[in-house]
C-alpha positions in Angstrom: -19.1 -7.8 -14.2 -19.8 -5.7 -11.1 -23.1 -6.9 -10.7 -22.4 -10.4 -11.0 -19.7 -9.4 -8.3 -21.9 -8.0 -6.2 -24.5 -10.5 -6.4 -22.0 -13.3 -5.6 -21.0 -11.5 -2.4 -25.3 -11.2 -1.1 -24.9 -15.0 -2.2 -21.8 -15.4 0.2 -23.4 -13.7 3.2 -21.1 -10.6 2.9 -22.1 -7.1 2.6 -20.8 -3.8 0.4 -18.4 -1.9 1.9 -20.0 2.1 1.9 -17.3 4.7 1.4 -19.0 7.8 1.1 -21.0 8.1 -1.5 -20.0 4.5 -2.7 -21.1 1.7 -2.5 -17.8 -1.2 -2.9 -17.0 -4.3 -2.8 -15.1 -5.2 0.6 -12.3 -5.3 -1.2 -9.2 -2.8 -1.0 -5.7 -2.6 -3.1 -3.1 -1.6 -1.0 -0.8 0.7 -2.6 2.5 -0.4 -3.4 5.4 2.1 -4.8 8.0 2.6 -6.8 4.9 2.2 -9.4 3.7 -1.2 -8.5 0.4 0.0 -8.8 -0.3 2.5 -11.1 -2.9 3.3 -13.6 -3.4 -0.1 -14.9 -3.6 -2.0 -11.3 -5.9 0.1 -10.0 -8.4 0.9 -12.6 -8.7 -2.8 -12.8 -9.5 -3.3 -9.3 -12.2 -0.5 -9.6 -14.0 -2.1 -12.7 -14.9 -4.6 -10.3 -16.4 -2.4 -8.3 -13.8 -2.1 -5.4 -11.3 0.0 -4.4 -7.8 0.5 -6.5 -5.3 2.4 -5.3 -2.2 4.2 -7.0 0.7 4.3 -4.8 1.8 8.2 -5.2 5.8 7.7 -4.5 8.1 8.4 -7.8 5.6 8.0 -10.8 7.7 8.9 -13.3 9.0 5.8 -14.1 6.0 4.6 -16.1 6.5 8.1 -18.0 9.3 7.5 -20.7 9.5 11.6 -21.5 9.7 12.6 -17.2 12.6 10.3 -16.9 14.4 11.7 -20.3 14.0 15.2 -18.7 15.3 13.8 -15.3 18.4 12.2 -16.6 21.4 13.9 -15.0 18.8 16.3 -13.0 20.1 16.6 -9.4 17.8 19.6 -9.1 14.7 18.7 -6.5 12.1 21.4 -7.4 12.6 20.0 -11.1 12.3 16.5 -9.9 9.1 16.8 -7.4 7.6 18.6 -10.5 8.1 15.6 -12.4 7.0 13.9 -9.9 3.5 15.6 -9.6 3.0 15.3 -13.4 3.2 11.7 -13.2 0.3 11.5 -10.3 -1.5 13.7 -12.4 -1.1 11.6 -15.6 -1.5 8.3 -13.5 -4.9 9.4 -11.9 -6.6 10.5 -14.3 -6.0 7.9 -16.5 -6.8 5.4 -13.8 -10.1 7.5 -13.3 -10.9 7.6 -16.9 -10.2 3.9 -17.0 -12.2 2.7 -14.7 -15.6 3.9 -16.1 -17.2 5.2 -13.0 -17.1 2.2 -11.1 -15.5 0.9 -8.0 -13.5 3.8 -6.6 -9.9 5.2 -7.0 -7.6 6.2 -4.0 -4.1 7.5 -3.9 -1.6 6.6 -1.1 0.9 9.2 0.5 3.6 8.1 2.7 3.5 10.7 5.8 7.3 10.0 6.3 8.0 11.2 2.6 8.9 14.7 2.5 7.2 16.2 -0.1 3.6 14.8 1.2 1.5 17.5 1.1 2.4 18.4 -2.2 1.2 14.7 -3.3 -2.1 14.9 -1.0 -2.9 18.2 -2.9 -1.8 17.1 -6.4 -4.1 13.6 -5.6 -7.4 15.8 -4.9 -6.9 18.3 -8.0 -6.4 15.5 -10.4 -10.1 13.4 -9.0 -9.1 10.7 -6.6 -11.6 9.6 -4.3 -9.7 9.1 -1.3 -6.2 9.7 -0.2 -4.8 6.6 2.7 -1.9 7.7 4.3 0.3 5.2 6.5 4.3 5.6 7.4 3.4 8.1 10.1 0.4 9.0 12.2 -1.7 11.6 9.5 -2.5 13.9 12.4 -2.1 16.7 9.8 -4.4 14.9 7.2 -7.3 17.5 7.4 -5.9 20.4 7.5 -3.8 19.2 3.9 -7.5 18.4 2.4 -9.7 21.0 3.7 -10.4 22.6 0.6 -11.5 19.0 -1.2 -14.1 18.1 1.4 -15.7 15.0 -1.4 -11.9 13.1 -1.0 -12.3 10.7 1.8 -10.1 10.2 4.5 -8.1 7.1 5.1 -5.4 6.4 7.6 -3.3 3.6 8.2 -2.9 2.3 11.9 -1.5 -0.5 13.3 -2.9 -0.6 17.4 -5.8 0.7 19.6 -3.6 3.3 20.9 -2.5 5.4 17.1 -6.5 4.8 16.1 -7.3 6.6 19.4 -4.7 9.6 19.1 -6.1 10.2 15.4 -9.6 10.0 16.0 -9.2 12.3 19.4 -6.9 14.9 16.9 -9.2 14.9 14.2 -12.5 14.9 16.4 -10.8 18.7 17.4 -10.7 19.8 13.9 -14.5 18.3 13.2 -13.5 16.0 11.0 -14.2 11.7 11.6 -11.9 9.3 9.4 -13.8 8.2 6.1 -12.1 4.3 6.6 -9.3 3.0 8.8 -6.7 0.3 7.6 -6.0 -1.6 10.5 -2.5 -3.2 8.8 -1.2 -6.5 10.8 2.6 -6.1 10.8 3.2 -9.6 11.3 1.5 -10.0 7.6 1.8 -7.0 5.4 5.0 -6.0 3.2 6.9 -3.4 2.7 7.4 -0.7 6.0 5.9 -2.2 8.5 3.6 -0.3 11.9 5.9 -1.5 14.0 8.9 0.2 15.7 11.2 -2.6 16.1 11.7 -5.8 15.0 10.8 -7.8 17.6 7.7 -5.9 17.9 6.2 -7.6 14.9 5.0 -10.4 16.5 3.2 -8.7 19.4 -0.7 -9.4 20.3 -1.3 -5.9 20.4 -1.6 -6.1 16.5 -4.3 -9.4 16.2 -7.2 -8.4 14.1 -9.9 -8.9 16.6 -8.2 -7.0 19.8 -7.7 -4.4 17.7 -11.5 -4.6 16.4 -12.6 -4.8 20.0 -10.5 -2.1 21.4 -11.4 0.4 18.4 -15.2 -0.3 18.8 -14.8 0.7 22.4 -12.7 3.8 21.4 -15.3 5.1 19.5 -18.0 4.3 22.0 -15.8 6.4 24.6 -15.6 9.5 21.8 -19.4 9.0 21.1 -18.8 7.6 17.4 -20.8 5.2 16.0 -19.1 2.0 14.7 -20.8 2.1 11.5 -19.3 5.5 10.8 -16.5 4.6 9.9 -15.4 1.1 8.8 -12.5 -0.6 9.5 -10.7 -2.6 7.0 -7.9 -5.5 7.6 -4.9 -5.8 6.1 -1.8 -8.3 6.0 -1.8 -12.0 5.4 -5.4 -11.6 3.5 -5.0 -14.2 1.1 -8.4 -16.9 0.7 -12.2 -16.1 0.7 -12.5 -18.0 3.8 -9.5 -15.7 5.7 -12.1 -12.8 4.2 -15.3 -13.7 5.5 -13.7 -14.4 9.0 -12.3 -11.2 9.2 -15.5 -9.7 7.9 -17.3 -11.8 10.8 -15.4 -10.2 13.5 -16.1 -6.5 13.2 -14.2 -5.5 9.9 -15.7 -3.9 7.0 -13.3 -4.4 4.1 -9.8 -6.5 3.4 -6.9 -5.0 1.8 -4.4 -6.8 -0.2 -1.2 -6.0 -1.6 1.2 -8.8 -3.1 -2.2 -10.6 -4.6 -2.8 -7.9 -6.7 1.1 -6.9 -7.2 1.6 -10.5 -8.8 -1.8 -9.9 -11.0 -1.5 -9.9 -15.1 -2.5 -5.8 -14.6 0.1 -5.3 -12.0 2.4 -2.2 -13.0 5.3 -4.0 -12.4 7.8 -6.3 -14.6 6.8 -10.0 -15.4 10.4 -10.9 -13.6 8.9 -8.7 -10.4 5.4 -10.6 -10.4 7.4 -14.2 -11.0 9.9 -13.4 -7.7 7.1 -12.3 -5.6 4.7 -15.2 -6.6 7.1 -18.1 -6.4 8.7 -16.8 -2.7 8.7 -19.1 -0.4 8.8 -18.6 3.7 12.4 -19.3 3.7 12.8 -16.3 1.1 11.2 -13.8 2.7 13.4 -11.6 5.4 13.0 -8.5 7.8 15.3 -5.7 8.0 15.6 -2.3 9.2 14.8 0.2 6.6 16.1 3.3 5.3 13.6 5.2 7.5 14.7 3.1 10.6 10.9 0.9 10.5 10.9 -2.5 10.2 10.0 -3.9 6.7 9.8 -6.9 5.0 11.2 -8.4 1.0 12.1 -11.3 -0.8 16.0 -12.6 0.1 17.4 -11.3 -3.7 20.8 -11.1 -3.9 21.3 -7.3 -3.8 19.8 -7.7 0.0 21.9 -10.9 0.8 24.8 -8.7 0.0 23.2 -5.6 2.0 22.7 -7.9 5.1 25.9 -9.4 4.9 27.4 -5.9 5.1 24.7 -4.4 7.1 26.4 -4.1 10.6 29.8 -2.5 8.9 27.7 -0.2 6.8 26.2 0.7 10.3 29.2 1.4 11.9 30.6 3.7 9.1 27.2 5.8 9.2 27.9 9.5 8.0 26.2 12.0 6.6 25.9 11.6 2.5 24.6 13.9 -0.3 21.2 12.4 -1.6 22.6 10.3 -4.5 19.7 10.6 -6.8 18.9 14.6 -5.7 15.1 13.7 -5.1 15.8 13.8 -1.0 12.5 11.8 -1.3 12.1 10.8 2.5 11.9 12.9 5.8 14.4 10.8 7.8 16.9 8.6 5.4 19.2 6.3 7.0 22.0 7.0 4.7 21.0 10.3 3.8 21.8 11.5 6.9 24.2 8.9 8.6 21.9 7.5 11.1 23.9 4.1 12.3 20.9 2.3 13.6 18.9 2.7 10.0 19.3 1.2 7.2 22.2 2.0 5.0 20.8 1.9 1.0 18.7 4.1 -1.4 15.6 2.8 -1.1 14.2 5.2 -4.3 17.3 3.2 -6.5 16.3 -0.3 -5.3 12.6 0.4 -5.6 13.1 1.6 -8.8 15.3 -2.0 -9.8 12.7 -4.0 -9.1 9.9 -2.2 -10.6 12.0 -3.2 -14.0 12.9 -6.6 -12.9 15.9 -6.8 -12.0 16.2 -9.6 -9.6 20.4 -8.7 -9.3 19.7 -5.1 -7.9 15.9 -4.9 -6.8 14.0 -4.5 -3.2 11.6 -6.5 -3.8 8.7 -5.4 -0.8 6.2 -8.8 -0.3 4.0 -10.0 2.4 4.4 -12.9 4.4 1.7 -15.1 3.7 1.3 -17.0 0.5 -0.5 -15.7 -2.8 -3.9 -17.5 -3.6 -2.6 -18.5 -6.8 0.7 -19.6 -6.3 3.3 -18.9 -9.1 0.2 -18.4 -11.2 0.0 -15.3 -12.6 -4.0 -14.1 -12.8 -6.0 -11.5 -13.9 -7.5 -9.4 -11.1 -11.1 -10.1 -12.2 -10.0 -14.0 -10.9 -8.8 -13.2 -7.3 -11.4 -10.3 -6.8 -14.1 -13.7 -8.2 -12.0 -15.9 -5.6 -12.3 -13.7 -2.7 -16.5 -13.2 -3.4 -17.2 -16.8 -3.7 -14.5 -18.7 -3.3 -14.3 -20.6 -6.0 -11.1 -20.6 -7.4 -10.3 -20.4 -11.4 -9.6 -23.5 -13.5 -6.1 -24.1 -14.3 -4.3 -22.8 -16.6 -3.5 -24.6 -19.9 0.0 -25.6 -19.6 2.3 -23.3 -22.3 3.1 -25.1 -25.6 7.0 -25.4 -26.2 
């Protein structure tokens, strides 16, 4: 199946993607927590031959023996120890499962607490590159010196956080492996913008931001090719691919497309709310971590927003509810009024399991390839080589 891939791709006009010592298809899956993608996702992204990514926050919910021996555990050495036990389990079963093709990254949050114990957890269990967004990874190389093989992968948003990491990291002699440029006008979940109404703002357009990098790296004395840039946010058609791919990008990266795949790690009832939202259902808020983000309108964040500015106003200081003090800054966590007001672990952790009453449900803005179809992944990787979409599916006998 990979060579057929890749062929289709030489056939399309587009090239491999190189990654160190691989050789991809341009194709990236984000990585999307609580467990969205997991060991199943993103081994079946790299069978294709491109890169899957398991998203490294709070694991243990695909792991029915870590959460029996967290039940009632308020303890957070016992918890993050969990915790690494199920990146362990999850990469090297995703590594195992992918059969040496494609590649296998981990994502760390930078604004989760515990992130260099997930970085180094990542590179002792085999991944093949650690991204890192939420946060400018200034700190990156220094957490992976000893596992010089793992690639390097930041997640930036504007000229101006791609030139402040390549100038840090030129002083510790070490270049960026890849660089996610992530469109928050497009992408889901926390968004690279500080506000709002910054979401919007040209500064983020794909092609200014190709431009001004290029020029960045001319200024340092990097070559381009050294280190490919890859798109992200609103990726959703082979046309949108090759366009992007014309204009100075390397790679796309997707994240509700795969989400809403058959292999996604997530419930049927979280692939059919993410497939079937429309424009009107998708919202932006503040988050817990005081970023912007963006979700499907469910009813547990219609009542949140309803009760938002009150819940504001009565910020104070809580005790973690779940004990797993899982971010650096946490709105309620530590009663700051102009974040949001909500464990985000707890609702992540609803609508990995479905539940449409209590879930967060994180989605892009743009619309899915399929629809409400849910596809395998070998389908929309096929899509997004050659554009040729998949025949219909047979409608379900009653």
């Amino acid at each position: 199946m990979k060579d057929a891939l890749f062929d289709q791709l030489a056939a399309a006009g587009m090239k491999l993607m190189k990654l160190r010592q691989h050789k991809l298809l341009p194709i990236v899956q984000g990585g999307m927590g609580v467990g969205v993608s997991g060991h199943r996702l993103a081994s079946a992204v790299a069978r294709t031959g491109a890169m899957g990514t398991v998203a490294s926050v709070d694991l243990r919910h695909h792991h029915p023996d870590l959460v029996e021996q967290g039940k009632r555990v308020r303890d957070r050495e016992t918890l993050d120890r969990l915790n690494l036990i199920a990146l362990d389990r999850e990469v090297r079963m995703a590594k195992q499962a992918a059969q040496g093709s494609g590649a296998i990254a981990v994502n760390v949050m930078k604004a989760v607490d515990e992130h260099p114990a997930l970085v180094r957890q990542a590179c002792e269990s085999g991944t093949d590159a650690i991204v890192m967004g939420a946060g400018l990874p200034l700190d990156l190389p220094e957490m992976t010196a000893d596992f010089p093989n793992v690639a390097l992968i930041p997640i930036l948003s504007d000229v101006r956080g791609v030139a402040l990491v390549l100038r840090k990291w030129l002083r510790k002699k070490r270049l960026p492996d890849a660089i996610v440029i992530e469109h928050p006008r497009y992408a889901g979940g926390h968004l690279g913008a500080t506000r709002i109404e910054e979401l919007n703002d040209a500064r983020f357009d794909f092609e200014p931001v190709a431009e001004g990098v290029a020029a960045q790296m001319r200024e340092l004395g990097i070559e381009s090719e050294q280190i490919p840039l890859v798109a992200a946010g609103g990726v959703n058609s082979h046309e949108r691919m090759r366009q992007l791919l014309r204009s100075g990008y390397a790679g796309v990266q997707l994240g509700t497309a795969f989400a809403v795949t058959e292999e996604g790690d997530a419930h049927p009832n979280f692939k059919k709310m993410l497939a079937g939202a429309g424009p009107q259902d998708i919202v932006e808020f503040v988050s817990v971590a005081g970023l912007p983000a963006r979700a499907v309108r469910t009813p547990w964040l219609e009542r949140y927003l309803k009760r938002e500015a009150q819940l504001k106003e009565r910020a104070a200081p809580h005790k973690c509810t779940i004990g797993l003090q899982c971010l650096t800054v946490c709105g309620l966590r530590d009663g700051l009024a102009k974040f949001g007001q909500f464990c985000i672990d707890n609702q992540l952790a609803a609508a990995l399991k479905g539940d449409v009453s209590r879930g967060l449900f994180f989605r892009g803005a743009s619309p899915v390839p399929f629809g409400e179809a849910i596809r395998p992944v070998r389908e929309l990787i096929e899509y997004l080589v050659s554009g040729r979409m998949p025949a219909p599916l047979a409608p379900v006998k009653g």
